[in-house]
C-alpha positions as CSV (number, residue, x, y, z in Angstrom):
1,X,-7.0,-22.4,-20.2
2,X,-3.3,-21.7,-20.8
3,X,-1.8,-24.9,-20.0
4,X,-4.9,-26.1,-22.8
5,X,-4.3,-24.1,-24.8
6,X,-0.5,-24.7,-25.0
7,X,-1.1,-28.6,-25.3
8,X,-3.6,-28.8,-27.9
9,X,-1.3,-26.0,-30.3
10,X,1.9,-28.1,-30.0
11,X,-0.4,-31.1,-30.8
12,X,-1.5,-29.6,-33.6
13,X,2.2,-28.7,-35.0
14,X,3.3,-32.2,-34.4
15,X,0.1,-33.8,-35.8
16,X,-0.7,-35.1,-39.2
17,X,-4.3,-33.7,-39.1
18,X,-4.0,-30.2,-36.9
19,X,-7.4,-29.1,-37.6
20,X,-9.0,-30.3,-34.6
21,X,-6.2,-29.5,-32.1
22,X,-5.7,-26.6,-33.6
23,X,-9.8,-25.2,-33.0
24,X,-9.0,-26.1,-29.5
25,X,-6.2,-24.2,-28.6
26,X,-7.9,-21.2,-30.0
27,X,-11.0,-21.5,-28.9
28,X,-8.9,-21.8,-25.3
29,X,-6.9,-18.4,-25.9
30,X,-10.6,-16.9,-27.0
31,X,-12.4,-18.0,-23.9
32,X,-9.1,-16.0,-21.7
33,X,-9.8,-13.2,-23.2
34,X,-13.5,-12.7,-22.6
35,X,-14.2,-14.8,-19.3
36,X,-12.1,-11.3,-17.6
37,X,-15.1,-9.4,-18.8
38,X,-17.9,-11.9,-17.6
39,X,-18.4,-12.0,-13.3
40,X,-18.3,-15.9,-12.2
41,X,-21.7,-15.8,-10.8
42,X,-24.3,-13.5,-9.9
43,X,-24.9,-12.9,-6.1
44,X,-27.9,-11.8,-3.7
45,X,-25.3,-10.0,-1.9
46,X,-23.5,-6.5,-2.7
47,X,-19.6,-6.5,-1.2
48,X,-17.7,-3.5,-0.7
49,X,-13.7,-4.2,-0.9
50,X,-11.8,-2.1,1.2
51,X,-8.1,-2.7,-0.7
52,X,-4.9,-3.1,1.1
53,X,-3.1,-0.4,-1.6
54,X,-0.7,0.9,1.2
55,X,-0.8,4.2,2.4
56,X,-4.1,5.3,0.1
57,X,-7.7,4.8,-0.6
58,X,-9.2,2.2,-3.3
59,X,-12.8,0.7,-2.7
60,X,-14.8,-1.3,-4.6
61,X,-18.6,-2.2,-4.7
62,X,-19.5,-5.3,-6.2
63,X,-23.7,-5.5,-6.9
64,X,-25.4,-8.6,-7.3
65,X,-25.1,-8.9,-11.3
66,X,-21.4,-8.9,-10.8
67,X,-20.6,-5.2,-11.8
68,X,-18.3,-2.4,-10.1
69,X,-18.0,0.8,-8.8
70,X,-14.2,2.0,-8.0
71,X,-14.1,4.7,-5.3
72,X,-10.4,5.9,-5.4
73,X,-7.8,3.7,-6.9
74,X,-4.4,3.7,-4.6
75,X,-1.1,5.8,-4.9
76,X,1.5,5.7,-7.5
77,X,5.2,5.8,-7.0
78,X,8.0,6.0,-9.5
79,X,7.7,3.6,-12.2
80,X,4.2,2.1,-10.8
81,X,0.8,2.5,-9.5
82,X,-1.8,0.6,-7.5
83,X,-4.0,0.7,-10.3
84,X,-1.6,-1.5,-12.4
85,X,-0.5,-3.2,-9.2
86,X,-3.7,-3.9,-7.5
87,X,-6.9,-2.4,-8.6
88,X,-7.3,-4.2,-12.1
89,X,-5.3,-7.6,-11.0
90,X,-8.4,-7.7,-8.2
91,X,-11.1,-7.1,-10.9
92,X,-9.7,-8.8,-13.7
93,X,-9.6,-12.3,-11.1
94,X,-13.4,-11.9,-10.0
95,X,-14.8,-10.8,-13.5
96,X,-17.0,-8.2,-14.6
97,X,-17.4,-5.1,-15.6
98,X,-16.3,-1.2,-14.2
99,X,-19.1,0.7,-14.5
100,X,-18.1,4.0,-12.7
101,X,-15.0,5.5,-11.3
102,X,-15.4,7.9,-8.1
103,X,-12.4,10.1,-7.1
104,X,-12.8,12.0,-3.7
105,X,-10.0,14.4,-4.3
106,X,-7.2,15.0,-6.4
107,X,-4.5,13.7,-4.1
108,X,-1.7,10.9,-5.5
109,X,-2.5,8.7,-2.9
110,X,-6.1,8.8,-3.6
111,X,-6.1,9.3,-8.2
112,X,-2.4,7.5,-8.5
113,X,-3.6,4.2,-10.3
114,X,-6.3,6.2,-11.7
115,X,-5.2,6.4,-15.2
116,X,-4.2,2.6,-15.6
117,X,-7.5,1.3,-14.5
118,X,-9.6,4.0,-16.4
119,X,-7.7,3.0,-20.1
120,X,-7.9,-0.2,-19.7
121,X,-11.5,-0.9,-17.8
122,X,-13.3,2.0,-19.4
123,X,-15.7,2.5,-17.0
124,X,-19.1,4.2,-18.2
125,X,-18.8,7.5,-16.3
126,X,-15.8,9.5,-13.9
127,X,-17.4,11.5,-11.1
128,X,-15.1,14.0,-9.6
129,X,-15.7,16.6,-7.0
130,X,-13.4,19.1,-9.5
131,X,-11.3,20.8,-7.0
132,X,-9.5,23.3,-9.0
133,X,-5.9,21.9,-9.7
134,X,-4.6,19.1,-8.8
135,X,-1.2,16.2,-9.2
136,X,0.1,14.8,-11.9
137,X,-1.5,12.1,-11.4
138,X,-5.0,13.8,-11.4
139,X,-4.2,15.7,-14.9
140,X,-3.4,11.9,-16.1
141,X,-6.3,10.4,-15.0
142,X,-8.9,13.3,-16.8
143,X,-6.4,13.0,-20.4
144,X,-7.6,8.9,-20.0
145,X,-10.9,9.5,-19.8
146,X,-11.3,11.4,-22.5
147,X,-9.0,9.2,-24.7
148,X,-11.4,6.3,-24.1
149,X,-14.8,8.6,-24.2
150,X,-15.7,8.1,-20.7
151,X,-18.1,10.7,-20.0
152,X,-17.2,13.2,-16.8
153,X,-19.3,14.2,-14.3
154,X,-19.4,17.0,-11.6
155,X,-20.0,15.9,-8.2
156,X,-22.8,17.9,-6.7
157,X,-25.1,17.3,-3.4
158,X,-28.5,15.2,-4.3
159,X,-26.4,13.4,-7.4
160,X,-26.7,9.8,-7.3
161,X,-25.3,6.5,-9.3
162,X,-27.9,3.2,-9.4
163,X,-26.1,-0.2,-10.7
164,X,-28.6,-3.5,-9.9
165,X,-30.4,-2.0,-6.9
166,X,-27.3,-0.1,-5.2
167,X,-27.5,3.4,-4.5
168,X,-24.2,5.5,-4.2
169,X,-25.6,8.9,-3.5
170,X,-23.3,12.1,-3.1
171,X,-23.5,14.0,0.0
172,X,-20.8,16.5,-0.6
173,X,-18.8,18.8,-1.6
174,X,-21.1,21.8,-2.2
175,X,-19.0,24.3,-4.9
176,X,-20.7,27.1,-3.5
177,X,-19.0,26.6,-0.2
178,X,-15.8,24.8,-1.1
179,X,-15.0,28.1,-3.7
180,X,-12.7,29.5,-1.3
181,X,-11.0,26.4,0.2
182,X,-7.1,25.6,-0.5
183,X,-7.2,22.1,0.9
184,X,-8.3,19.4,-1.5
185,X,-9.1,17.5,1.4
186,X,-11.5,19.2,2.8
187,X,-13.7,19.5,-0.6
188,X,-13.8,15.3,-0.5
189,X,-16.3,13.3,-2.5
190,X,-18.9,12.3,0.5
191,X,-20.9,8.7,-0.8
192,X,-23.0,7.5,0.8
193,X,-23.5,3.6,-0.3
194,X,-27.0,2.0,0.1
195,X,-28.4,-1.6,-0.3
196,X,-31.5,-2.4,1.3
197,X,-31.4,-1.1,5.2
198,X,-27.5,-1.4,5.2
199,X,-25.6,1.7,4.7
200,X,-21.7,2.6,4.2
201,X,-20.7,5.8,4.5
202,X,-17.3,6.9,2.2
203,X,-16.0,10.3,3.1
204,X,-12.8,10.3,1.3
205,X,-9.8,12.4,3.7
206,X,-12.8,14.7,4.8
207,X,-11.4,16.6,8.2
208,X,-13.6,18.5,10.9
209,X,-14.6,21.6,8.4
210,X,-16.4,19.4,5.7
211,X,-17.5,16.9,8.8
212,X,-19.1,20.1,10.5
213,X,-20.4,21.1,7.0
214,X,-22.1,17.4,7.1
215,X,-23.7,18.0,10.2
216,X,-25.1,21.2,9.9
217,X,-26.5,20.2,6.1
218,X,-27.0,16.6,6.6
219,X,-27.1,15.4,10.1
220,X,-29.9,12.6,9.7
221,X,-28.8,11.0,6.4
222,X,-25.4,10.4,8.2
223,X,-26.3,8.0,10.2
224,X,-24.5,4.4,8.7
225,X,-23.6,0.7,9.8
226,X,-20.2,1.0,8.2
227,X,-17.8,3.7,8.4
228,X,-14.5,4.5,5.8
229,X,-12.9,6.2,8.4
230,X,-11.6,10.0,7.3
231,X,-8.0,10.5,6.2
232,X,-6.6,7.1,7.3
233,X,-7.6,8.2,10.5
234,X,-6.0,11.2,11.0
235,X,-6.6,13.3,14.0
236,X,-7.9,16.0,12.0
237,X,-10.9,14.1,10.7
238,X,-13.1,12.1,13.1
239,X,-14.7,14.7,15.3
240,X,-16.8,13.4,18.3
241,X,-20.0,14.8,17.2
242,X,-19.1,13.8,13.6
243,X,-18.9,10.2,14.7
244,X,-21.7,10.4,17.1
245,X,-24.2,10.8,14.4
246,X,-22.5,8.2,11.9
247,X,-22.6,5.7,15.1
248,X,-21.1,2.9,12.7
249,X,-20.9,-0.7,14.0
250,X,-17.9,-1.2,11.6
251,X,-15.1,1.1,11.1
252,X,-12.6,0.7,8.3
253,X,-9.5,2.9,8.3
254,X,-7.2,2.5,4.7
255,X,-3.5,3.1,5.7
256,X,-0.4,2.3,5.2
257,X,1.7,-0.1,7.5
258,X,4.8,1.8,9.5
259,X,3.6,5.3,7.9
260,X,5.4,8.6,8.4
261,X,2.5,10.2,9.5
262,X,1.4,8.7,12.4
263,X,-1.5,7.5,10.8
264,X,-3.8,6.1,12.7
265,X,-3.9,8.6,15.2
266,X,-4.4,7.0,18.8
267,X,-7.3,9.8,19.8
268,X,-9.2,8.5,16.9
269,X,-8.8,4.9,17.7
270,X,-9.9,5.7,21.5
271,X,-13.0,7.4,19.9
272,X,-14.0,5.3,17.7
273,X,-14.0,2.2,21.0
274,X,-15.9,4.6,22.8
275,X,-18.5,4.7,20.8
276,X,-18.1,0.5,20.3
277,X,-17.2,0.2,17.0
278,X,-15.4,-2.4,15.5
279,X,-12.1,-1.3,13.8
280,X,-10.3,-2.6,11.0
281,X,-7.2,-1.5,9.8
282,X,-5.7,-2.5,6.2
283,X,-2.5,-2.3,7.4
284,X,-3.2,-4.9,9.9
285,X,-5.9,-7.1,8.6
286,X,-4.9,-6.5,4.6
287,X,-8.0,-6.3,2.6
288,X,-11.4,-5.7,4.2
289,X,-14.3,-7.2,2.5
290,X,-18.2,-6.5,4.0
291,X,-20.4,-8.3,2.8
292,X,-24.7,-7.5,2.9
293,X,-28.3,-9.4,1.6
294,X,-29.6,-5.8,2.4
295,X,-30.2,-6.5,6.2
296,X,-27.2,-9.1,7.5
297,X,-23.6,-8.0,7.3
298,X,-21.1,-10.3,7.0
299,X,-17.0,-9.5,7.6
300,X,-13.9,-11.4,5.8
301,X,-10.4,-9.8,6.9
302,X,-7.3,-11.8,8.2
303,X,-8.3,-14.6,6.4
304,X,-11.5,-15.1,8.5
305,X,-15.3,-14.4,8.1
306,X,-17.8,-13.4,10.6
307,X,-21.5,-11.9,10.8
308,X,-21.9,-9.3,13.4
309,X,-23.9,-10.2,16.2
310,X,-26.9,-8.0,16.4
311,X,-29.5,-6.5,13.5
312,X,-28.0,-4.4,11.7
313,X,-31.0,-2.9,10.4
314,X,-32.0,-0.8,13.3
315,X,-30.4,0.5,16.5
């Protein structure tokens, strides 16, 4: 549309009659503008995008009428962001629409591109878990939305988000029990993502405390085919129990290649083979992309695609 666009407006300066070249380079720079805001097709499969943002969280679910949901958007470093970087250059090349923004908790690596994608996608609604202070970042991220009117929203057990037939329901945090914590972490936004029988379970950098919290308040509703591993699987998260009653047959751990922290942590890898799950890294495989009809689930990393091998509706 560019390379159109250019043609037919030097056309029309060089020709004797412009008129017609002329409509045609604009109506070129038009269509550029609004195809962004239009998805290419329409799907009978939801994908969840696990991005490659480094050494942070930023996941997107992409419904069957072409629309988003952003859980997270990536880190931000002097001078940039992943939101700028990543998030919206990902959107803006499939098309369609933001219409909610989820942030687990307030840490830079999780709210760091926040900001960028929020003023210029202006999602519908921002759900926050509303862990009392917070980074820069964070502050940056709550002045955006109310710039551009995006209405706020208090994550609470039971509360729920339905876009074209996907449920993203919130198990956690509870404020009555994360009033006395210190750790953002450990007051994470708990999704759990639903299409048909397929289920994906999002728990943000939740360690053992909130995990523990899980299980005593919501032990059978954990139970999911995919799995966004806790804190880029960091021995603190990931419990044995914990992952027992998740049981995924796909685990997805967001982390950063040749990180400082040891991230992931070998104990959590061992765990996570024990109970035969298939692990994907984003520092290995780049981004993860699962794909679901609501019963098969279908897997595109390393620039390959592949359906697991059993039903994934039942165990």
């Amino acid at each position: 549309l560019a390379a159109l666009a250019a043609v037919a407006l030097v056309i029309a300066c060089a020709s004797r009659y412009p008129a017609r070249p002329a409509i045609v380079g604009l109506a070129a720079l038009a269509t550029m503008v609004v195809l962004p805001a239009f998805p290419l097709s329409n799907s009978d499969e939801v994908e969840v995008h696990f991005l490659d943002v480094g050494q942070g969280d930023a996941i997107l679910i992409r419904t069957t009428g072409g629309h988003w949901v952003l859980l997270d958007a990536g880190p931000a470093w002097r001078g940039g962001d992943a939101g700028r970087t990543t998030v919206l250059p990902y959107i803006l090349r499939r098309g369609g629409s933001l219409e909610a923004f989820v942030l687990s908790h307030p840490h830079t690596d999780h709210v760091g591109g926040a900001a960028s994608v929020l003023t210029a996608l202006r999602p519908h609604s921002y759900w926050d878990a509303a862990f009392a202070g917070g980074s820069e970042a964070y502050i940056a991220s709550l002045a955006a939305a109310r710039k551009q009117g995006i209405e706020w929203h208090r994550v609470h057990p039971g509360d729920s988000i339905l876009v074209d037939g996907v449920s993203v329901s919130f198990l956690a945090p509870d404020s009555a029990w994360t009033v006395g914590l210190k750790d953002p972490n450990l007051a994470s936004t708990i999704a759990l993502v639903r299409y048909g029988m397929v289920r994906f379970l999002l728990v943000g950098d939740a360690e053992r405390a909130e995990e523990d919290w899980l299980l005593a308040e919501h032990r059978t509703e954990l139970r999911a085919q995919v799995l966004k591993v806790g804190h880029h699987g960091s021995s603190t998260s990931s419990s044995d129990t914990f992952l027992d009653a998740v049981h995924p047959d796909v685990a997805v751990i967001s982390v950063g290649a040749g990180n400082t922290y040891g991230h992931p942590s070998n104990d959590v890898l061992h765990a996570l083979s024990r109970i035969g799950a298939e692990v994907l890294r984003t520092d290995e495989a780049g981004t993860v992309i699962v794909r679901t009809d609501g019963v098969r689930i279908e897997i595109e990393a390393k620039g390959e695609k592949w359906e697991l091998g059993h039903d994934s509706s039942g165990r």
